[in-house]
Structure formats: C-alpha cells, structure tokens
Backbone as JSON, one array per atom type, in Angstrom:
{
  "sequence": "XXXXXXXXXXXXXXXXXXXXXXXXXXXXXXXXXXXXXXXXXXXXXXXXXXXXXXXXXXXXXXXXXXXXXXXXXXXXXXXXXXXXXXXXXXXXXXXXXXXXXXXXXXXX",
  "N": [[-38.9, 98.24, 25.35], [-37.52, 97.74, 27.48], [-34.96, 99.02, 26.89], [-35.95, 101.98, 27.39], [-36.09, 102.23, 29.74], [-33.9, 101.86, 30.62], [-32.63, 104.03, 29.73], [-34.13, 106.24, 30.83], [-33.08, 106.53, 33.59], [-30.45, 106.44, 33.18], [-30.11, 109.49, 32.68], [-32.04, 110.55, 34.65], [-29.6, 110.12, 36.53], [-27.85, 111.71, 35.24], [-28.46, 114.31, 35.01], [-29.38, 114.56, 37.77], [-26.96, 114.52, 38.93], [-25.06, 116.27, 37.31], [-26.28, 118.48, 38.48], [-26.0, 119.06, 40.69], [-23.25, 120.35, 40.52], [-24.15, 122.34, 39.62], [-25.46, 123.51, 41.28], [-23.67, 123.55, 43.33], [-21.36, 125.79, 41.98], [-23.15, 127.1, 41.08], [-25.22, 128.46, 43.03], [-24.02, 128.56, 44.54], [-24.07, 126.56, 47.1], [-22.75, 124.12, 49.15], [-19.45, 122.91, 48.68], [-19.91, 120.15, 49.34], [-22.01, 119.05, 47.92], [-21.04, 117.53, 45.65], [-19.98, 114.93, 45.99], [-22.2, 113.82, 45.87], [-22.93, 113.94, 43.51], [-20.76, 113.26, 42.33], [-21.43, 110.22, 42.18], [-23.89, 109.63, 41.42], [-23.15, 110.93, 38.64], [-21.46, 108.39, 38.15], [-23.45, 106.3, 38.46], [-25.39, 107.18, 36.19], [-23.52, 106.5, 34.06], [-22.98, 104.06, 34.19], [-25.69, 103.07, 33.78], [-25.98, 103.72, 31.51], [-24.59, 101.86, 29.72], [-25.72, 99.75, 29.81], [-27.89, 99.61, 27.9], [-29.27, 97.55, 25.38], [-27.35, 97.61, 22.64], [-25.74, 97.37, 19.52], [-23.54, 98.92, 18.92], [-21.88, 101.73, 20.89], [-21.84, 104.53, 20.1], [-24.8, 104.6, 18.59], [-26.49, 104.04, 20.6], [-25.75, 106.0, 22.53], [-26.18, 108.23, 20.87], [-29.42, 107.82, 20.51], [-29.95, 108.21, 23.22], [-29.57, 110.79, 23.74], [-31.87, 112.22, 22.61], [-33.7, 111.81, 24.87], [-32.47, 112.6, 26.87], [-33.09, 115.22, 26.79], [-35.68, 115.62, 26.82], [-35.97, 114.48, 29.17], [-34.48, 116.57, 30.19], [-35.95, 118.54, 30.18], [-38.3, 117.61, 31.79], [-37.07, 117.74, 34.14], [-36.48, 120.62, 34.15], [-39.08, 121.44, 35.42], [-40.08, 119.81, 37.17], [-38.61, 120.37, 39.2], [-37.15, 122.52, 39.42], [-39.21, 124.45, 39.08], [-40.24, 125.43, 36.86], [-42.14, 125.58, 33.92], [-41.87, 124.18, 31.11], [-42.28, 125.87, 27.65], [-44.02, 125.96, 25.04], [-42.07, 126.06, 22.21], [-39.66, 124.54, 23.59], [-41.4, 121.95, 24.22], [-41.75, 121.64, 21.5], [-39.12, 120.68, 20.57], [-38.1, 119.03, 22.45], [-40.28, 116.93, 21.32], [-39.01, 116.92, 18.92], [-36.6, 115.75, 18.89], [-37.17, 113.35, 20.65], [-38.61, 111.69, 18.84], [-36.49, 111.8, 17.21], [-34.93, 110.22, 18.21], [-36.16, 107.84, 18.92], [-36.02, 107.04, 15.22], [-33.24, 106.45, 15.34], [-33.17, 104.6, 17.63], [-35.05, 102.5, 16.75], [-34.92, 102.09, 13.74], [-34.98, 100.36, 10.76], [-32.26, 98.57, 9.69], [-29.55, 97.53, 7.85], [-28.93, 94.24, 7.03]],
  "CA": [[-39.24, 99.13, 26.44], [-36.29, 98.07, 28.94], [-34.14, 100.27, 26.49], [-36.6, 103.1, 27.5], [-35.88, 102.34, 31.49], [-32.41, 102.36, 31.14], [-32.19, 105.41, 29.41], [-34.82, 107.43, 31.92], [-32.42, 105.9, 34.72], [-29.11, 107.37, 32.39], [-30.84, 110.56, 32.09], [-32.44, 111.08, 35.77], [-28.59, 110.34, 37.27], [-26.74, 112.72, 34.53], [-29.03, 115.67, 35.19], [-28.77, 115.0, 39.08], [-25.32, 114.75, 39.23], [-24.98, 117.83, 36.8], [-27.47, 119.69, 38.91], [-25.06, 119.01, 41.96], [-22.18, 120.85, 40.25], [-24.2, 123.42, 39.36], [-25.82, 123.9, 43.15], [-21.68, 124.06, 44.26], [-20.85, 126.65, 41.62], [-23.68, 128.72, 40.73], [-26.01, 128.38, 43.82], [-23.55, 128.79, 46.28], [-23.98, 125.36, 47.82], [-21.6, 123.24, 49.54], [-18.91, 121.67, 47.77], [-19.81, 118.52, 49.25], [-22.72, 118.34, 46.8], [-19.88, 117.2, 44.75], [-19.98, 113.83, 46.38], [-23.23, 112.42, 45.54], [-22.88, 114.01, 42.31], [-20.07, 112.29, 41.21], [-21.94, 108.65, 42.6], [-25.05, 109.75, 40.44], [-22.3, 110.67, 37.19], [-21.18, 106.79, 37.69], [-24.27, 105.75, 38.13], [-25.43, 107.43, 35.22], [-22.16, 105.64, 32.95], [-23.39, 102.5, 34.4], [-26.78, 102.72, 33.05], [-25.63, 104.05, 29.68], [-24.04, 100.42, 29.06], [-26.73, 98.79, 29.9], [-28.63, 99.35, 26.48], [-28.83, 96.46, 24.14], [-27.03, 98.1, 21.17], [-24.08, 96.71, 19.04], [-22.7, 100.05, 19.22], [-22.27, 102.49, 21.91], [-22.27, 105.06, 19.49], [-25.49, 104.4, 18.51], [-26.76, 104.13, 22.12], [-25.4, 107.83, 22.94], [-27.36, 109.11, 19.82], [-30.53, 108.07, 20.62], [-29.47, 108.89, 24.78], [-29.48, 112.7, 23.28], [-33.2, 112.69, 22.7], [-34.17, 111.21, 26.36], [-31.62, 113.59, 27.52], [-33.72, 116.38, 26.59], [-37.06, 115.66, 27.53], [-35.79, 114.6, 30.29], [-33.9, 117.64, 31.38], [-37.34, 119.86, 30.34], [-39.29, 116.84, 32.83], [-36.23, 118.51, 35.58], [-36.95, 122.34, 34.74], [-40.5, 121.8, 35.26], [-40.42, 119.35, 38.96], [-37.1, 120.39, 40.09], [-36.8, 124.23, 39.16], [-40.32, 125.05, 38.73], [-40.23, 126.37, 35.56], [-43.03, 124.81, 33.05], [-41.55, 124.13, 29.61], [-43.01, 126.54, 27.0], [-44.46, 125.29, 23.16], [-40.89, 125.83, 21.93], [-38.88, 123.78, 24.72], [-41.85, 120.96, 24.0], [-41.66, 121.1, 20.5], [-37.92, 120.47, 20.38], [-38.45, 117.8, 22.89], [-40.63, 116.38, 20.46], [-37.83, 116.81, 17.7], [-35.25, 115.23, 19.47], [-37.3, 112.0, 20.44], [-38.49, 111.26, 17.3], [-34.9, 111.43, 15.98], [-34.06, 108.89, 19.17], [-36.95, 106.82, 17.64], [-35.89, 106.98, 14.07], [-32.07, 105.91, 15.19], [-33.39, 103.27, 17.71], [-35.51, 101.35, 15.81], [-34.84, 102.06, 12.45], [-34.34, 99.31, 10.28], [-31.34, 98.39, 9.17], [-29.6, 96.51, 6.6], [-28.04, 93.07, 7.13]],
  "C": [[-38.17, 99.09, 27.54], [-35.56, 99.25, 28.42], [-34.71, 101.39, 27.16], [-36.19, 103.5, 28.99], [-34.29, 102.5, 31.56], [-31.97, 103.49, 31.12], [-33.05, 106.69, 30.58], [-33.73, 107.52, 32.89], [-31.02, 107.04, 34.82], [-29.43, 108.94, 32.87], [-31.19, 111.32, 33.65], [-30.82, 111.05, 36.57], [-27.76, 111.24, 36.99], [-27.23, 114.1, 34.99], [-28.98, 115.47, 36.65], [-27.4, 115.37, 39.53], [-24.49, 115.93, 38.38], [-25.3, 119.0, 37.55], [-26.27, 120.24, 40.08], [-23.93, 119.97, 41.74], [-22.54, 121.99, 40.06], [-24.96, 123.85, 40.28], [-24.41, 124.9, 43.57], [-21.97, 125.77, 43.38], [-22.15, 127.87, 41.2], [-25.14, 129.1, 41.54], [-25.49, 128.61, 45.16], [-23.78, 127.7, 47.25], [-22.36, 124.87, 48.2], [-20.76, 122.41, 48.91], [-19.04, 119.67, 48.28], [-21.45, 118.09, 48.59], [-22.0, 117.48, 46.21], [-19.92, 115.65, 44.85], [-21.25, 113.03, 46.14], [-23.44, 112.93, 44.12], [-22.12, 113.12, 41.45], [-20.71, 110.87, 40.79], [-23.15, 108.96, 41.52], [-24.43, 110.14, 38.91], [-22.23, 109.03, 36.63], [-22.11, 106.17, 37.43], [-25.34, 105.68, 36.62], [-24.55, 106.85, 33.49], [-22.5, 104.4, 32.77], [-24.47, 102.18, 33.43], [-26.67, 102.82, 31.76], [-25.61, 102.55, 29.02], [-24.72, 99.6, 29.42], [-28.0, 98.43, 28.79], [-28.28, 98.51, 26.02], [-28.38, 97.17, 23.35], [-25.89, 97.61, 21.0], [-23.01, 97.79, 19.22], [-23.18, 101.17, 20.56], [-22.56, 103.62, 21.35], [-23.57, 105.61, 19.39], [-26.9, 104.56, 19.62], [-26.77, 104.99, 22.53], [-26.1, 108.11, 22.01], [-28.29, 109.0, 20.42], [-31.11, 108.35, 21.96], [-30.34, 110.53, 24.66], [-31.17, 113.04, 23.41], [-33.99, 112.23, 24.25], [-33.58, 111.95, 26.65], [-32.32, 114.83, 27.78], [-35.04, 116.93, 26.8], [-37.0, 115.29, 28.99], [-35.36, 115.56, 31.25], [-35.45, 118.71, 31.0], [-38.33, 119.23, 31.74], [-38.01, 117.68, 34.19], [-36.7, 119.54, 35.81], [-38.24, 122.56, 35.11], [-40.86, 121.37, 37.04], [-39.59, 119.57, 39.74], [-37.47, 121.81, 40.64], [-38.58, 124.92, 39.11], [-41.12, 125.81, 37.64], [-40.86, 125.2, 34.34], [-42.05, 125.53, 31.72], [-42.97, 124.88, 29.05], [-43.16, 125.46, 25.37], [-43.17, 124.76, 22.93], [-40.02, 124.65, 22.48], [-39.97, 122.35, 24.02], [-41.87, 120.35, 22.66], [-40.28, 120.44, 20.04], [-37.99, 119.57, 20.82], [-38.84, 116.65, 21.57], [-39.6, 115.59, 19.32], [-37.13, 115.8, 17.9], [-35.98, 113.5, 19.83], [-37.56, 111.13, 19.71], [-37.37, 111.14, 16.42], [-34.15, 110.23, 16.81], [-34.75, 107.8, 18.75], [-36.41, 106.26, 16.58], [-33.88, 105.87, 14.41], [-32.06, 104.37, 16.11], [-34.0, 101.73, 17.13], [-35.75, 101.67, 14.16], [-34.63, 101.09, 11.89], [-33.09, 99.25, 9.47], [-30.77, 97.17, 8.56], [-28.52, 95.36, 7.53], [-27.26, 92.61, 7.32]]
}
C-alpha cells in the first residue's frame, strides 16, 4: 500500500504541474503559473523514485494506470466535469493492468 501513496502523490504533482502549463497557454493565465508548476513536475520525479521496484521501468508502467484515474479524479474536482461509463471503464482497464504488472508474480 505505500507503493499506492507514492504513486497518488506522483500522479496529484504531474497533473498539477501539467495543469499549470496548460492555465499559461490555453487559459490565458500568467506565465508565472510556470513556477509552481515546474516545483510540482520535480516533485512529481521525486515521488516516482520512491517506489520499491528493481526497475524503474516497471515502476512507470504500472504509474500509467494511477495516472489515469487519477487525471479522471482531476476532471471531475478540478474542472467539474464528471467522468462518463467510458472514461470509468478505461480507468478500470488501465488499473487492473497496473495491478497485473505490480504484483504479478514473477519468476526467480
């Protein structure tokens, strides 16, 4: 379960510090969003490497599916925009394949 906190952590700083860039450029905001975006990018890098995994690889794969439920958990408290079936079922997809690559068993 820490894996699970690091990755929310990953996940809540990449999509803020994304969001920030896309305030500047397609919201017409202030380029000094820019500045706590970048600090929420690093912070976001930071947490990445904070997964137990032998590989980082590995780590970024199963990232991808937290990535994605996480950015639908954004369009829904950020943006206001409730995820539809579709959007949730993909969700779905995608963590079950972060599942399957985190704890899969593997050989020896």
């Amino acid at each position: 379960m820490q894996a699970f906190a690091w990755y929310a952590l990953a996940a809540a700083a990449e999509i803020a510090g994304c969001f920030a860039a896309w305030a500047w450029l397609r919201l017409d905001r202030s380029p000094l969003w820019l500045i706590p975006g970048a600090a929420a990018l690093a912070l976001f890098a930071w947490a990445l490497t904070r997964i137990d995994a032998p590989f980082a690889g590995r780590a970024y794969a199963a990232y991808g599916g937290i990535y994605i439920a996480a950015s639908l958990a954004w369009l829904w408290a950020v943006e206001g925009q409730a995820p539809d079936r579709w959007d949730i079922g993909g969700a779905a997809l995608s963590l079950a394949g972060a599942a399957v690559i985190l704890w899969g068993p593997r050989a020896a």
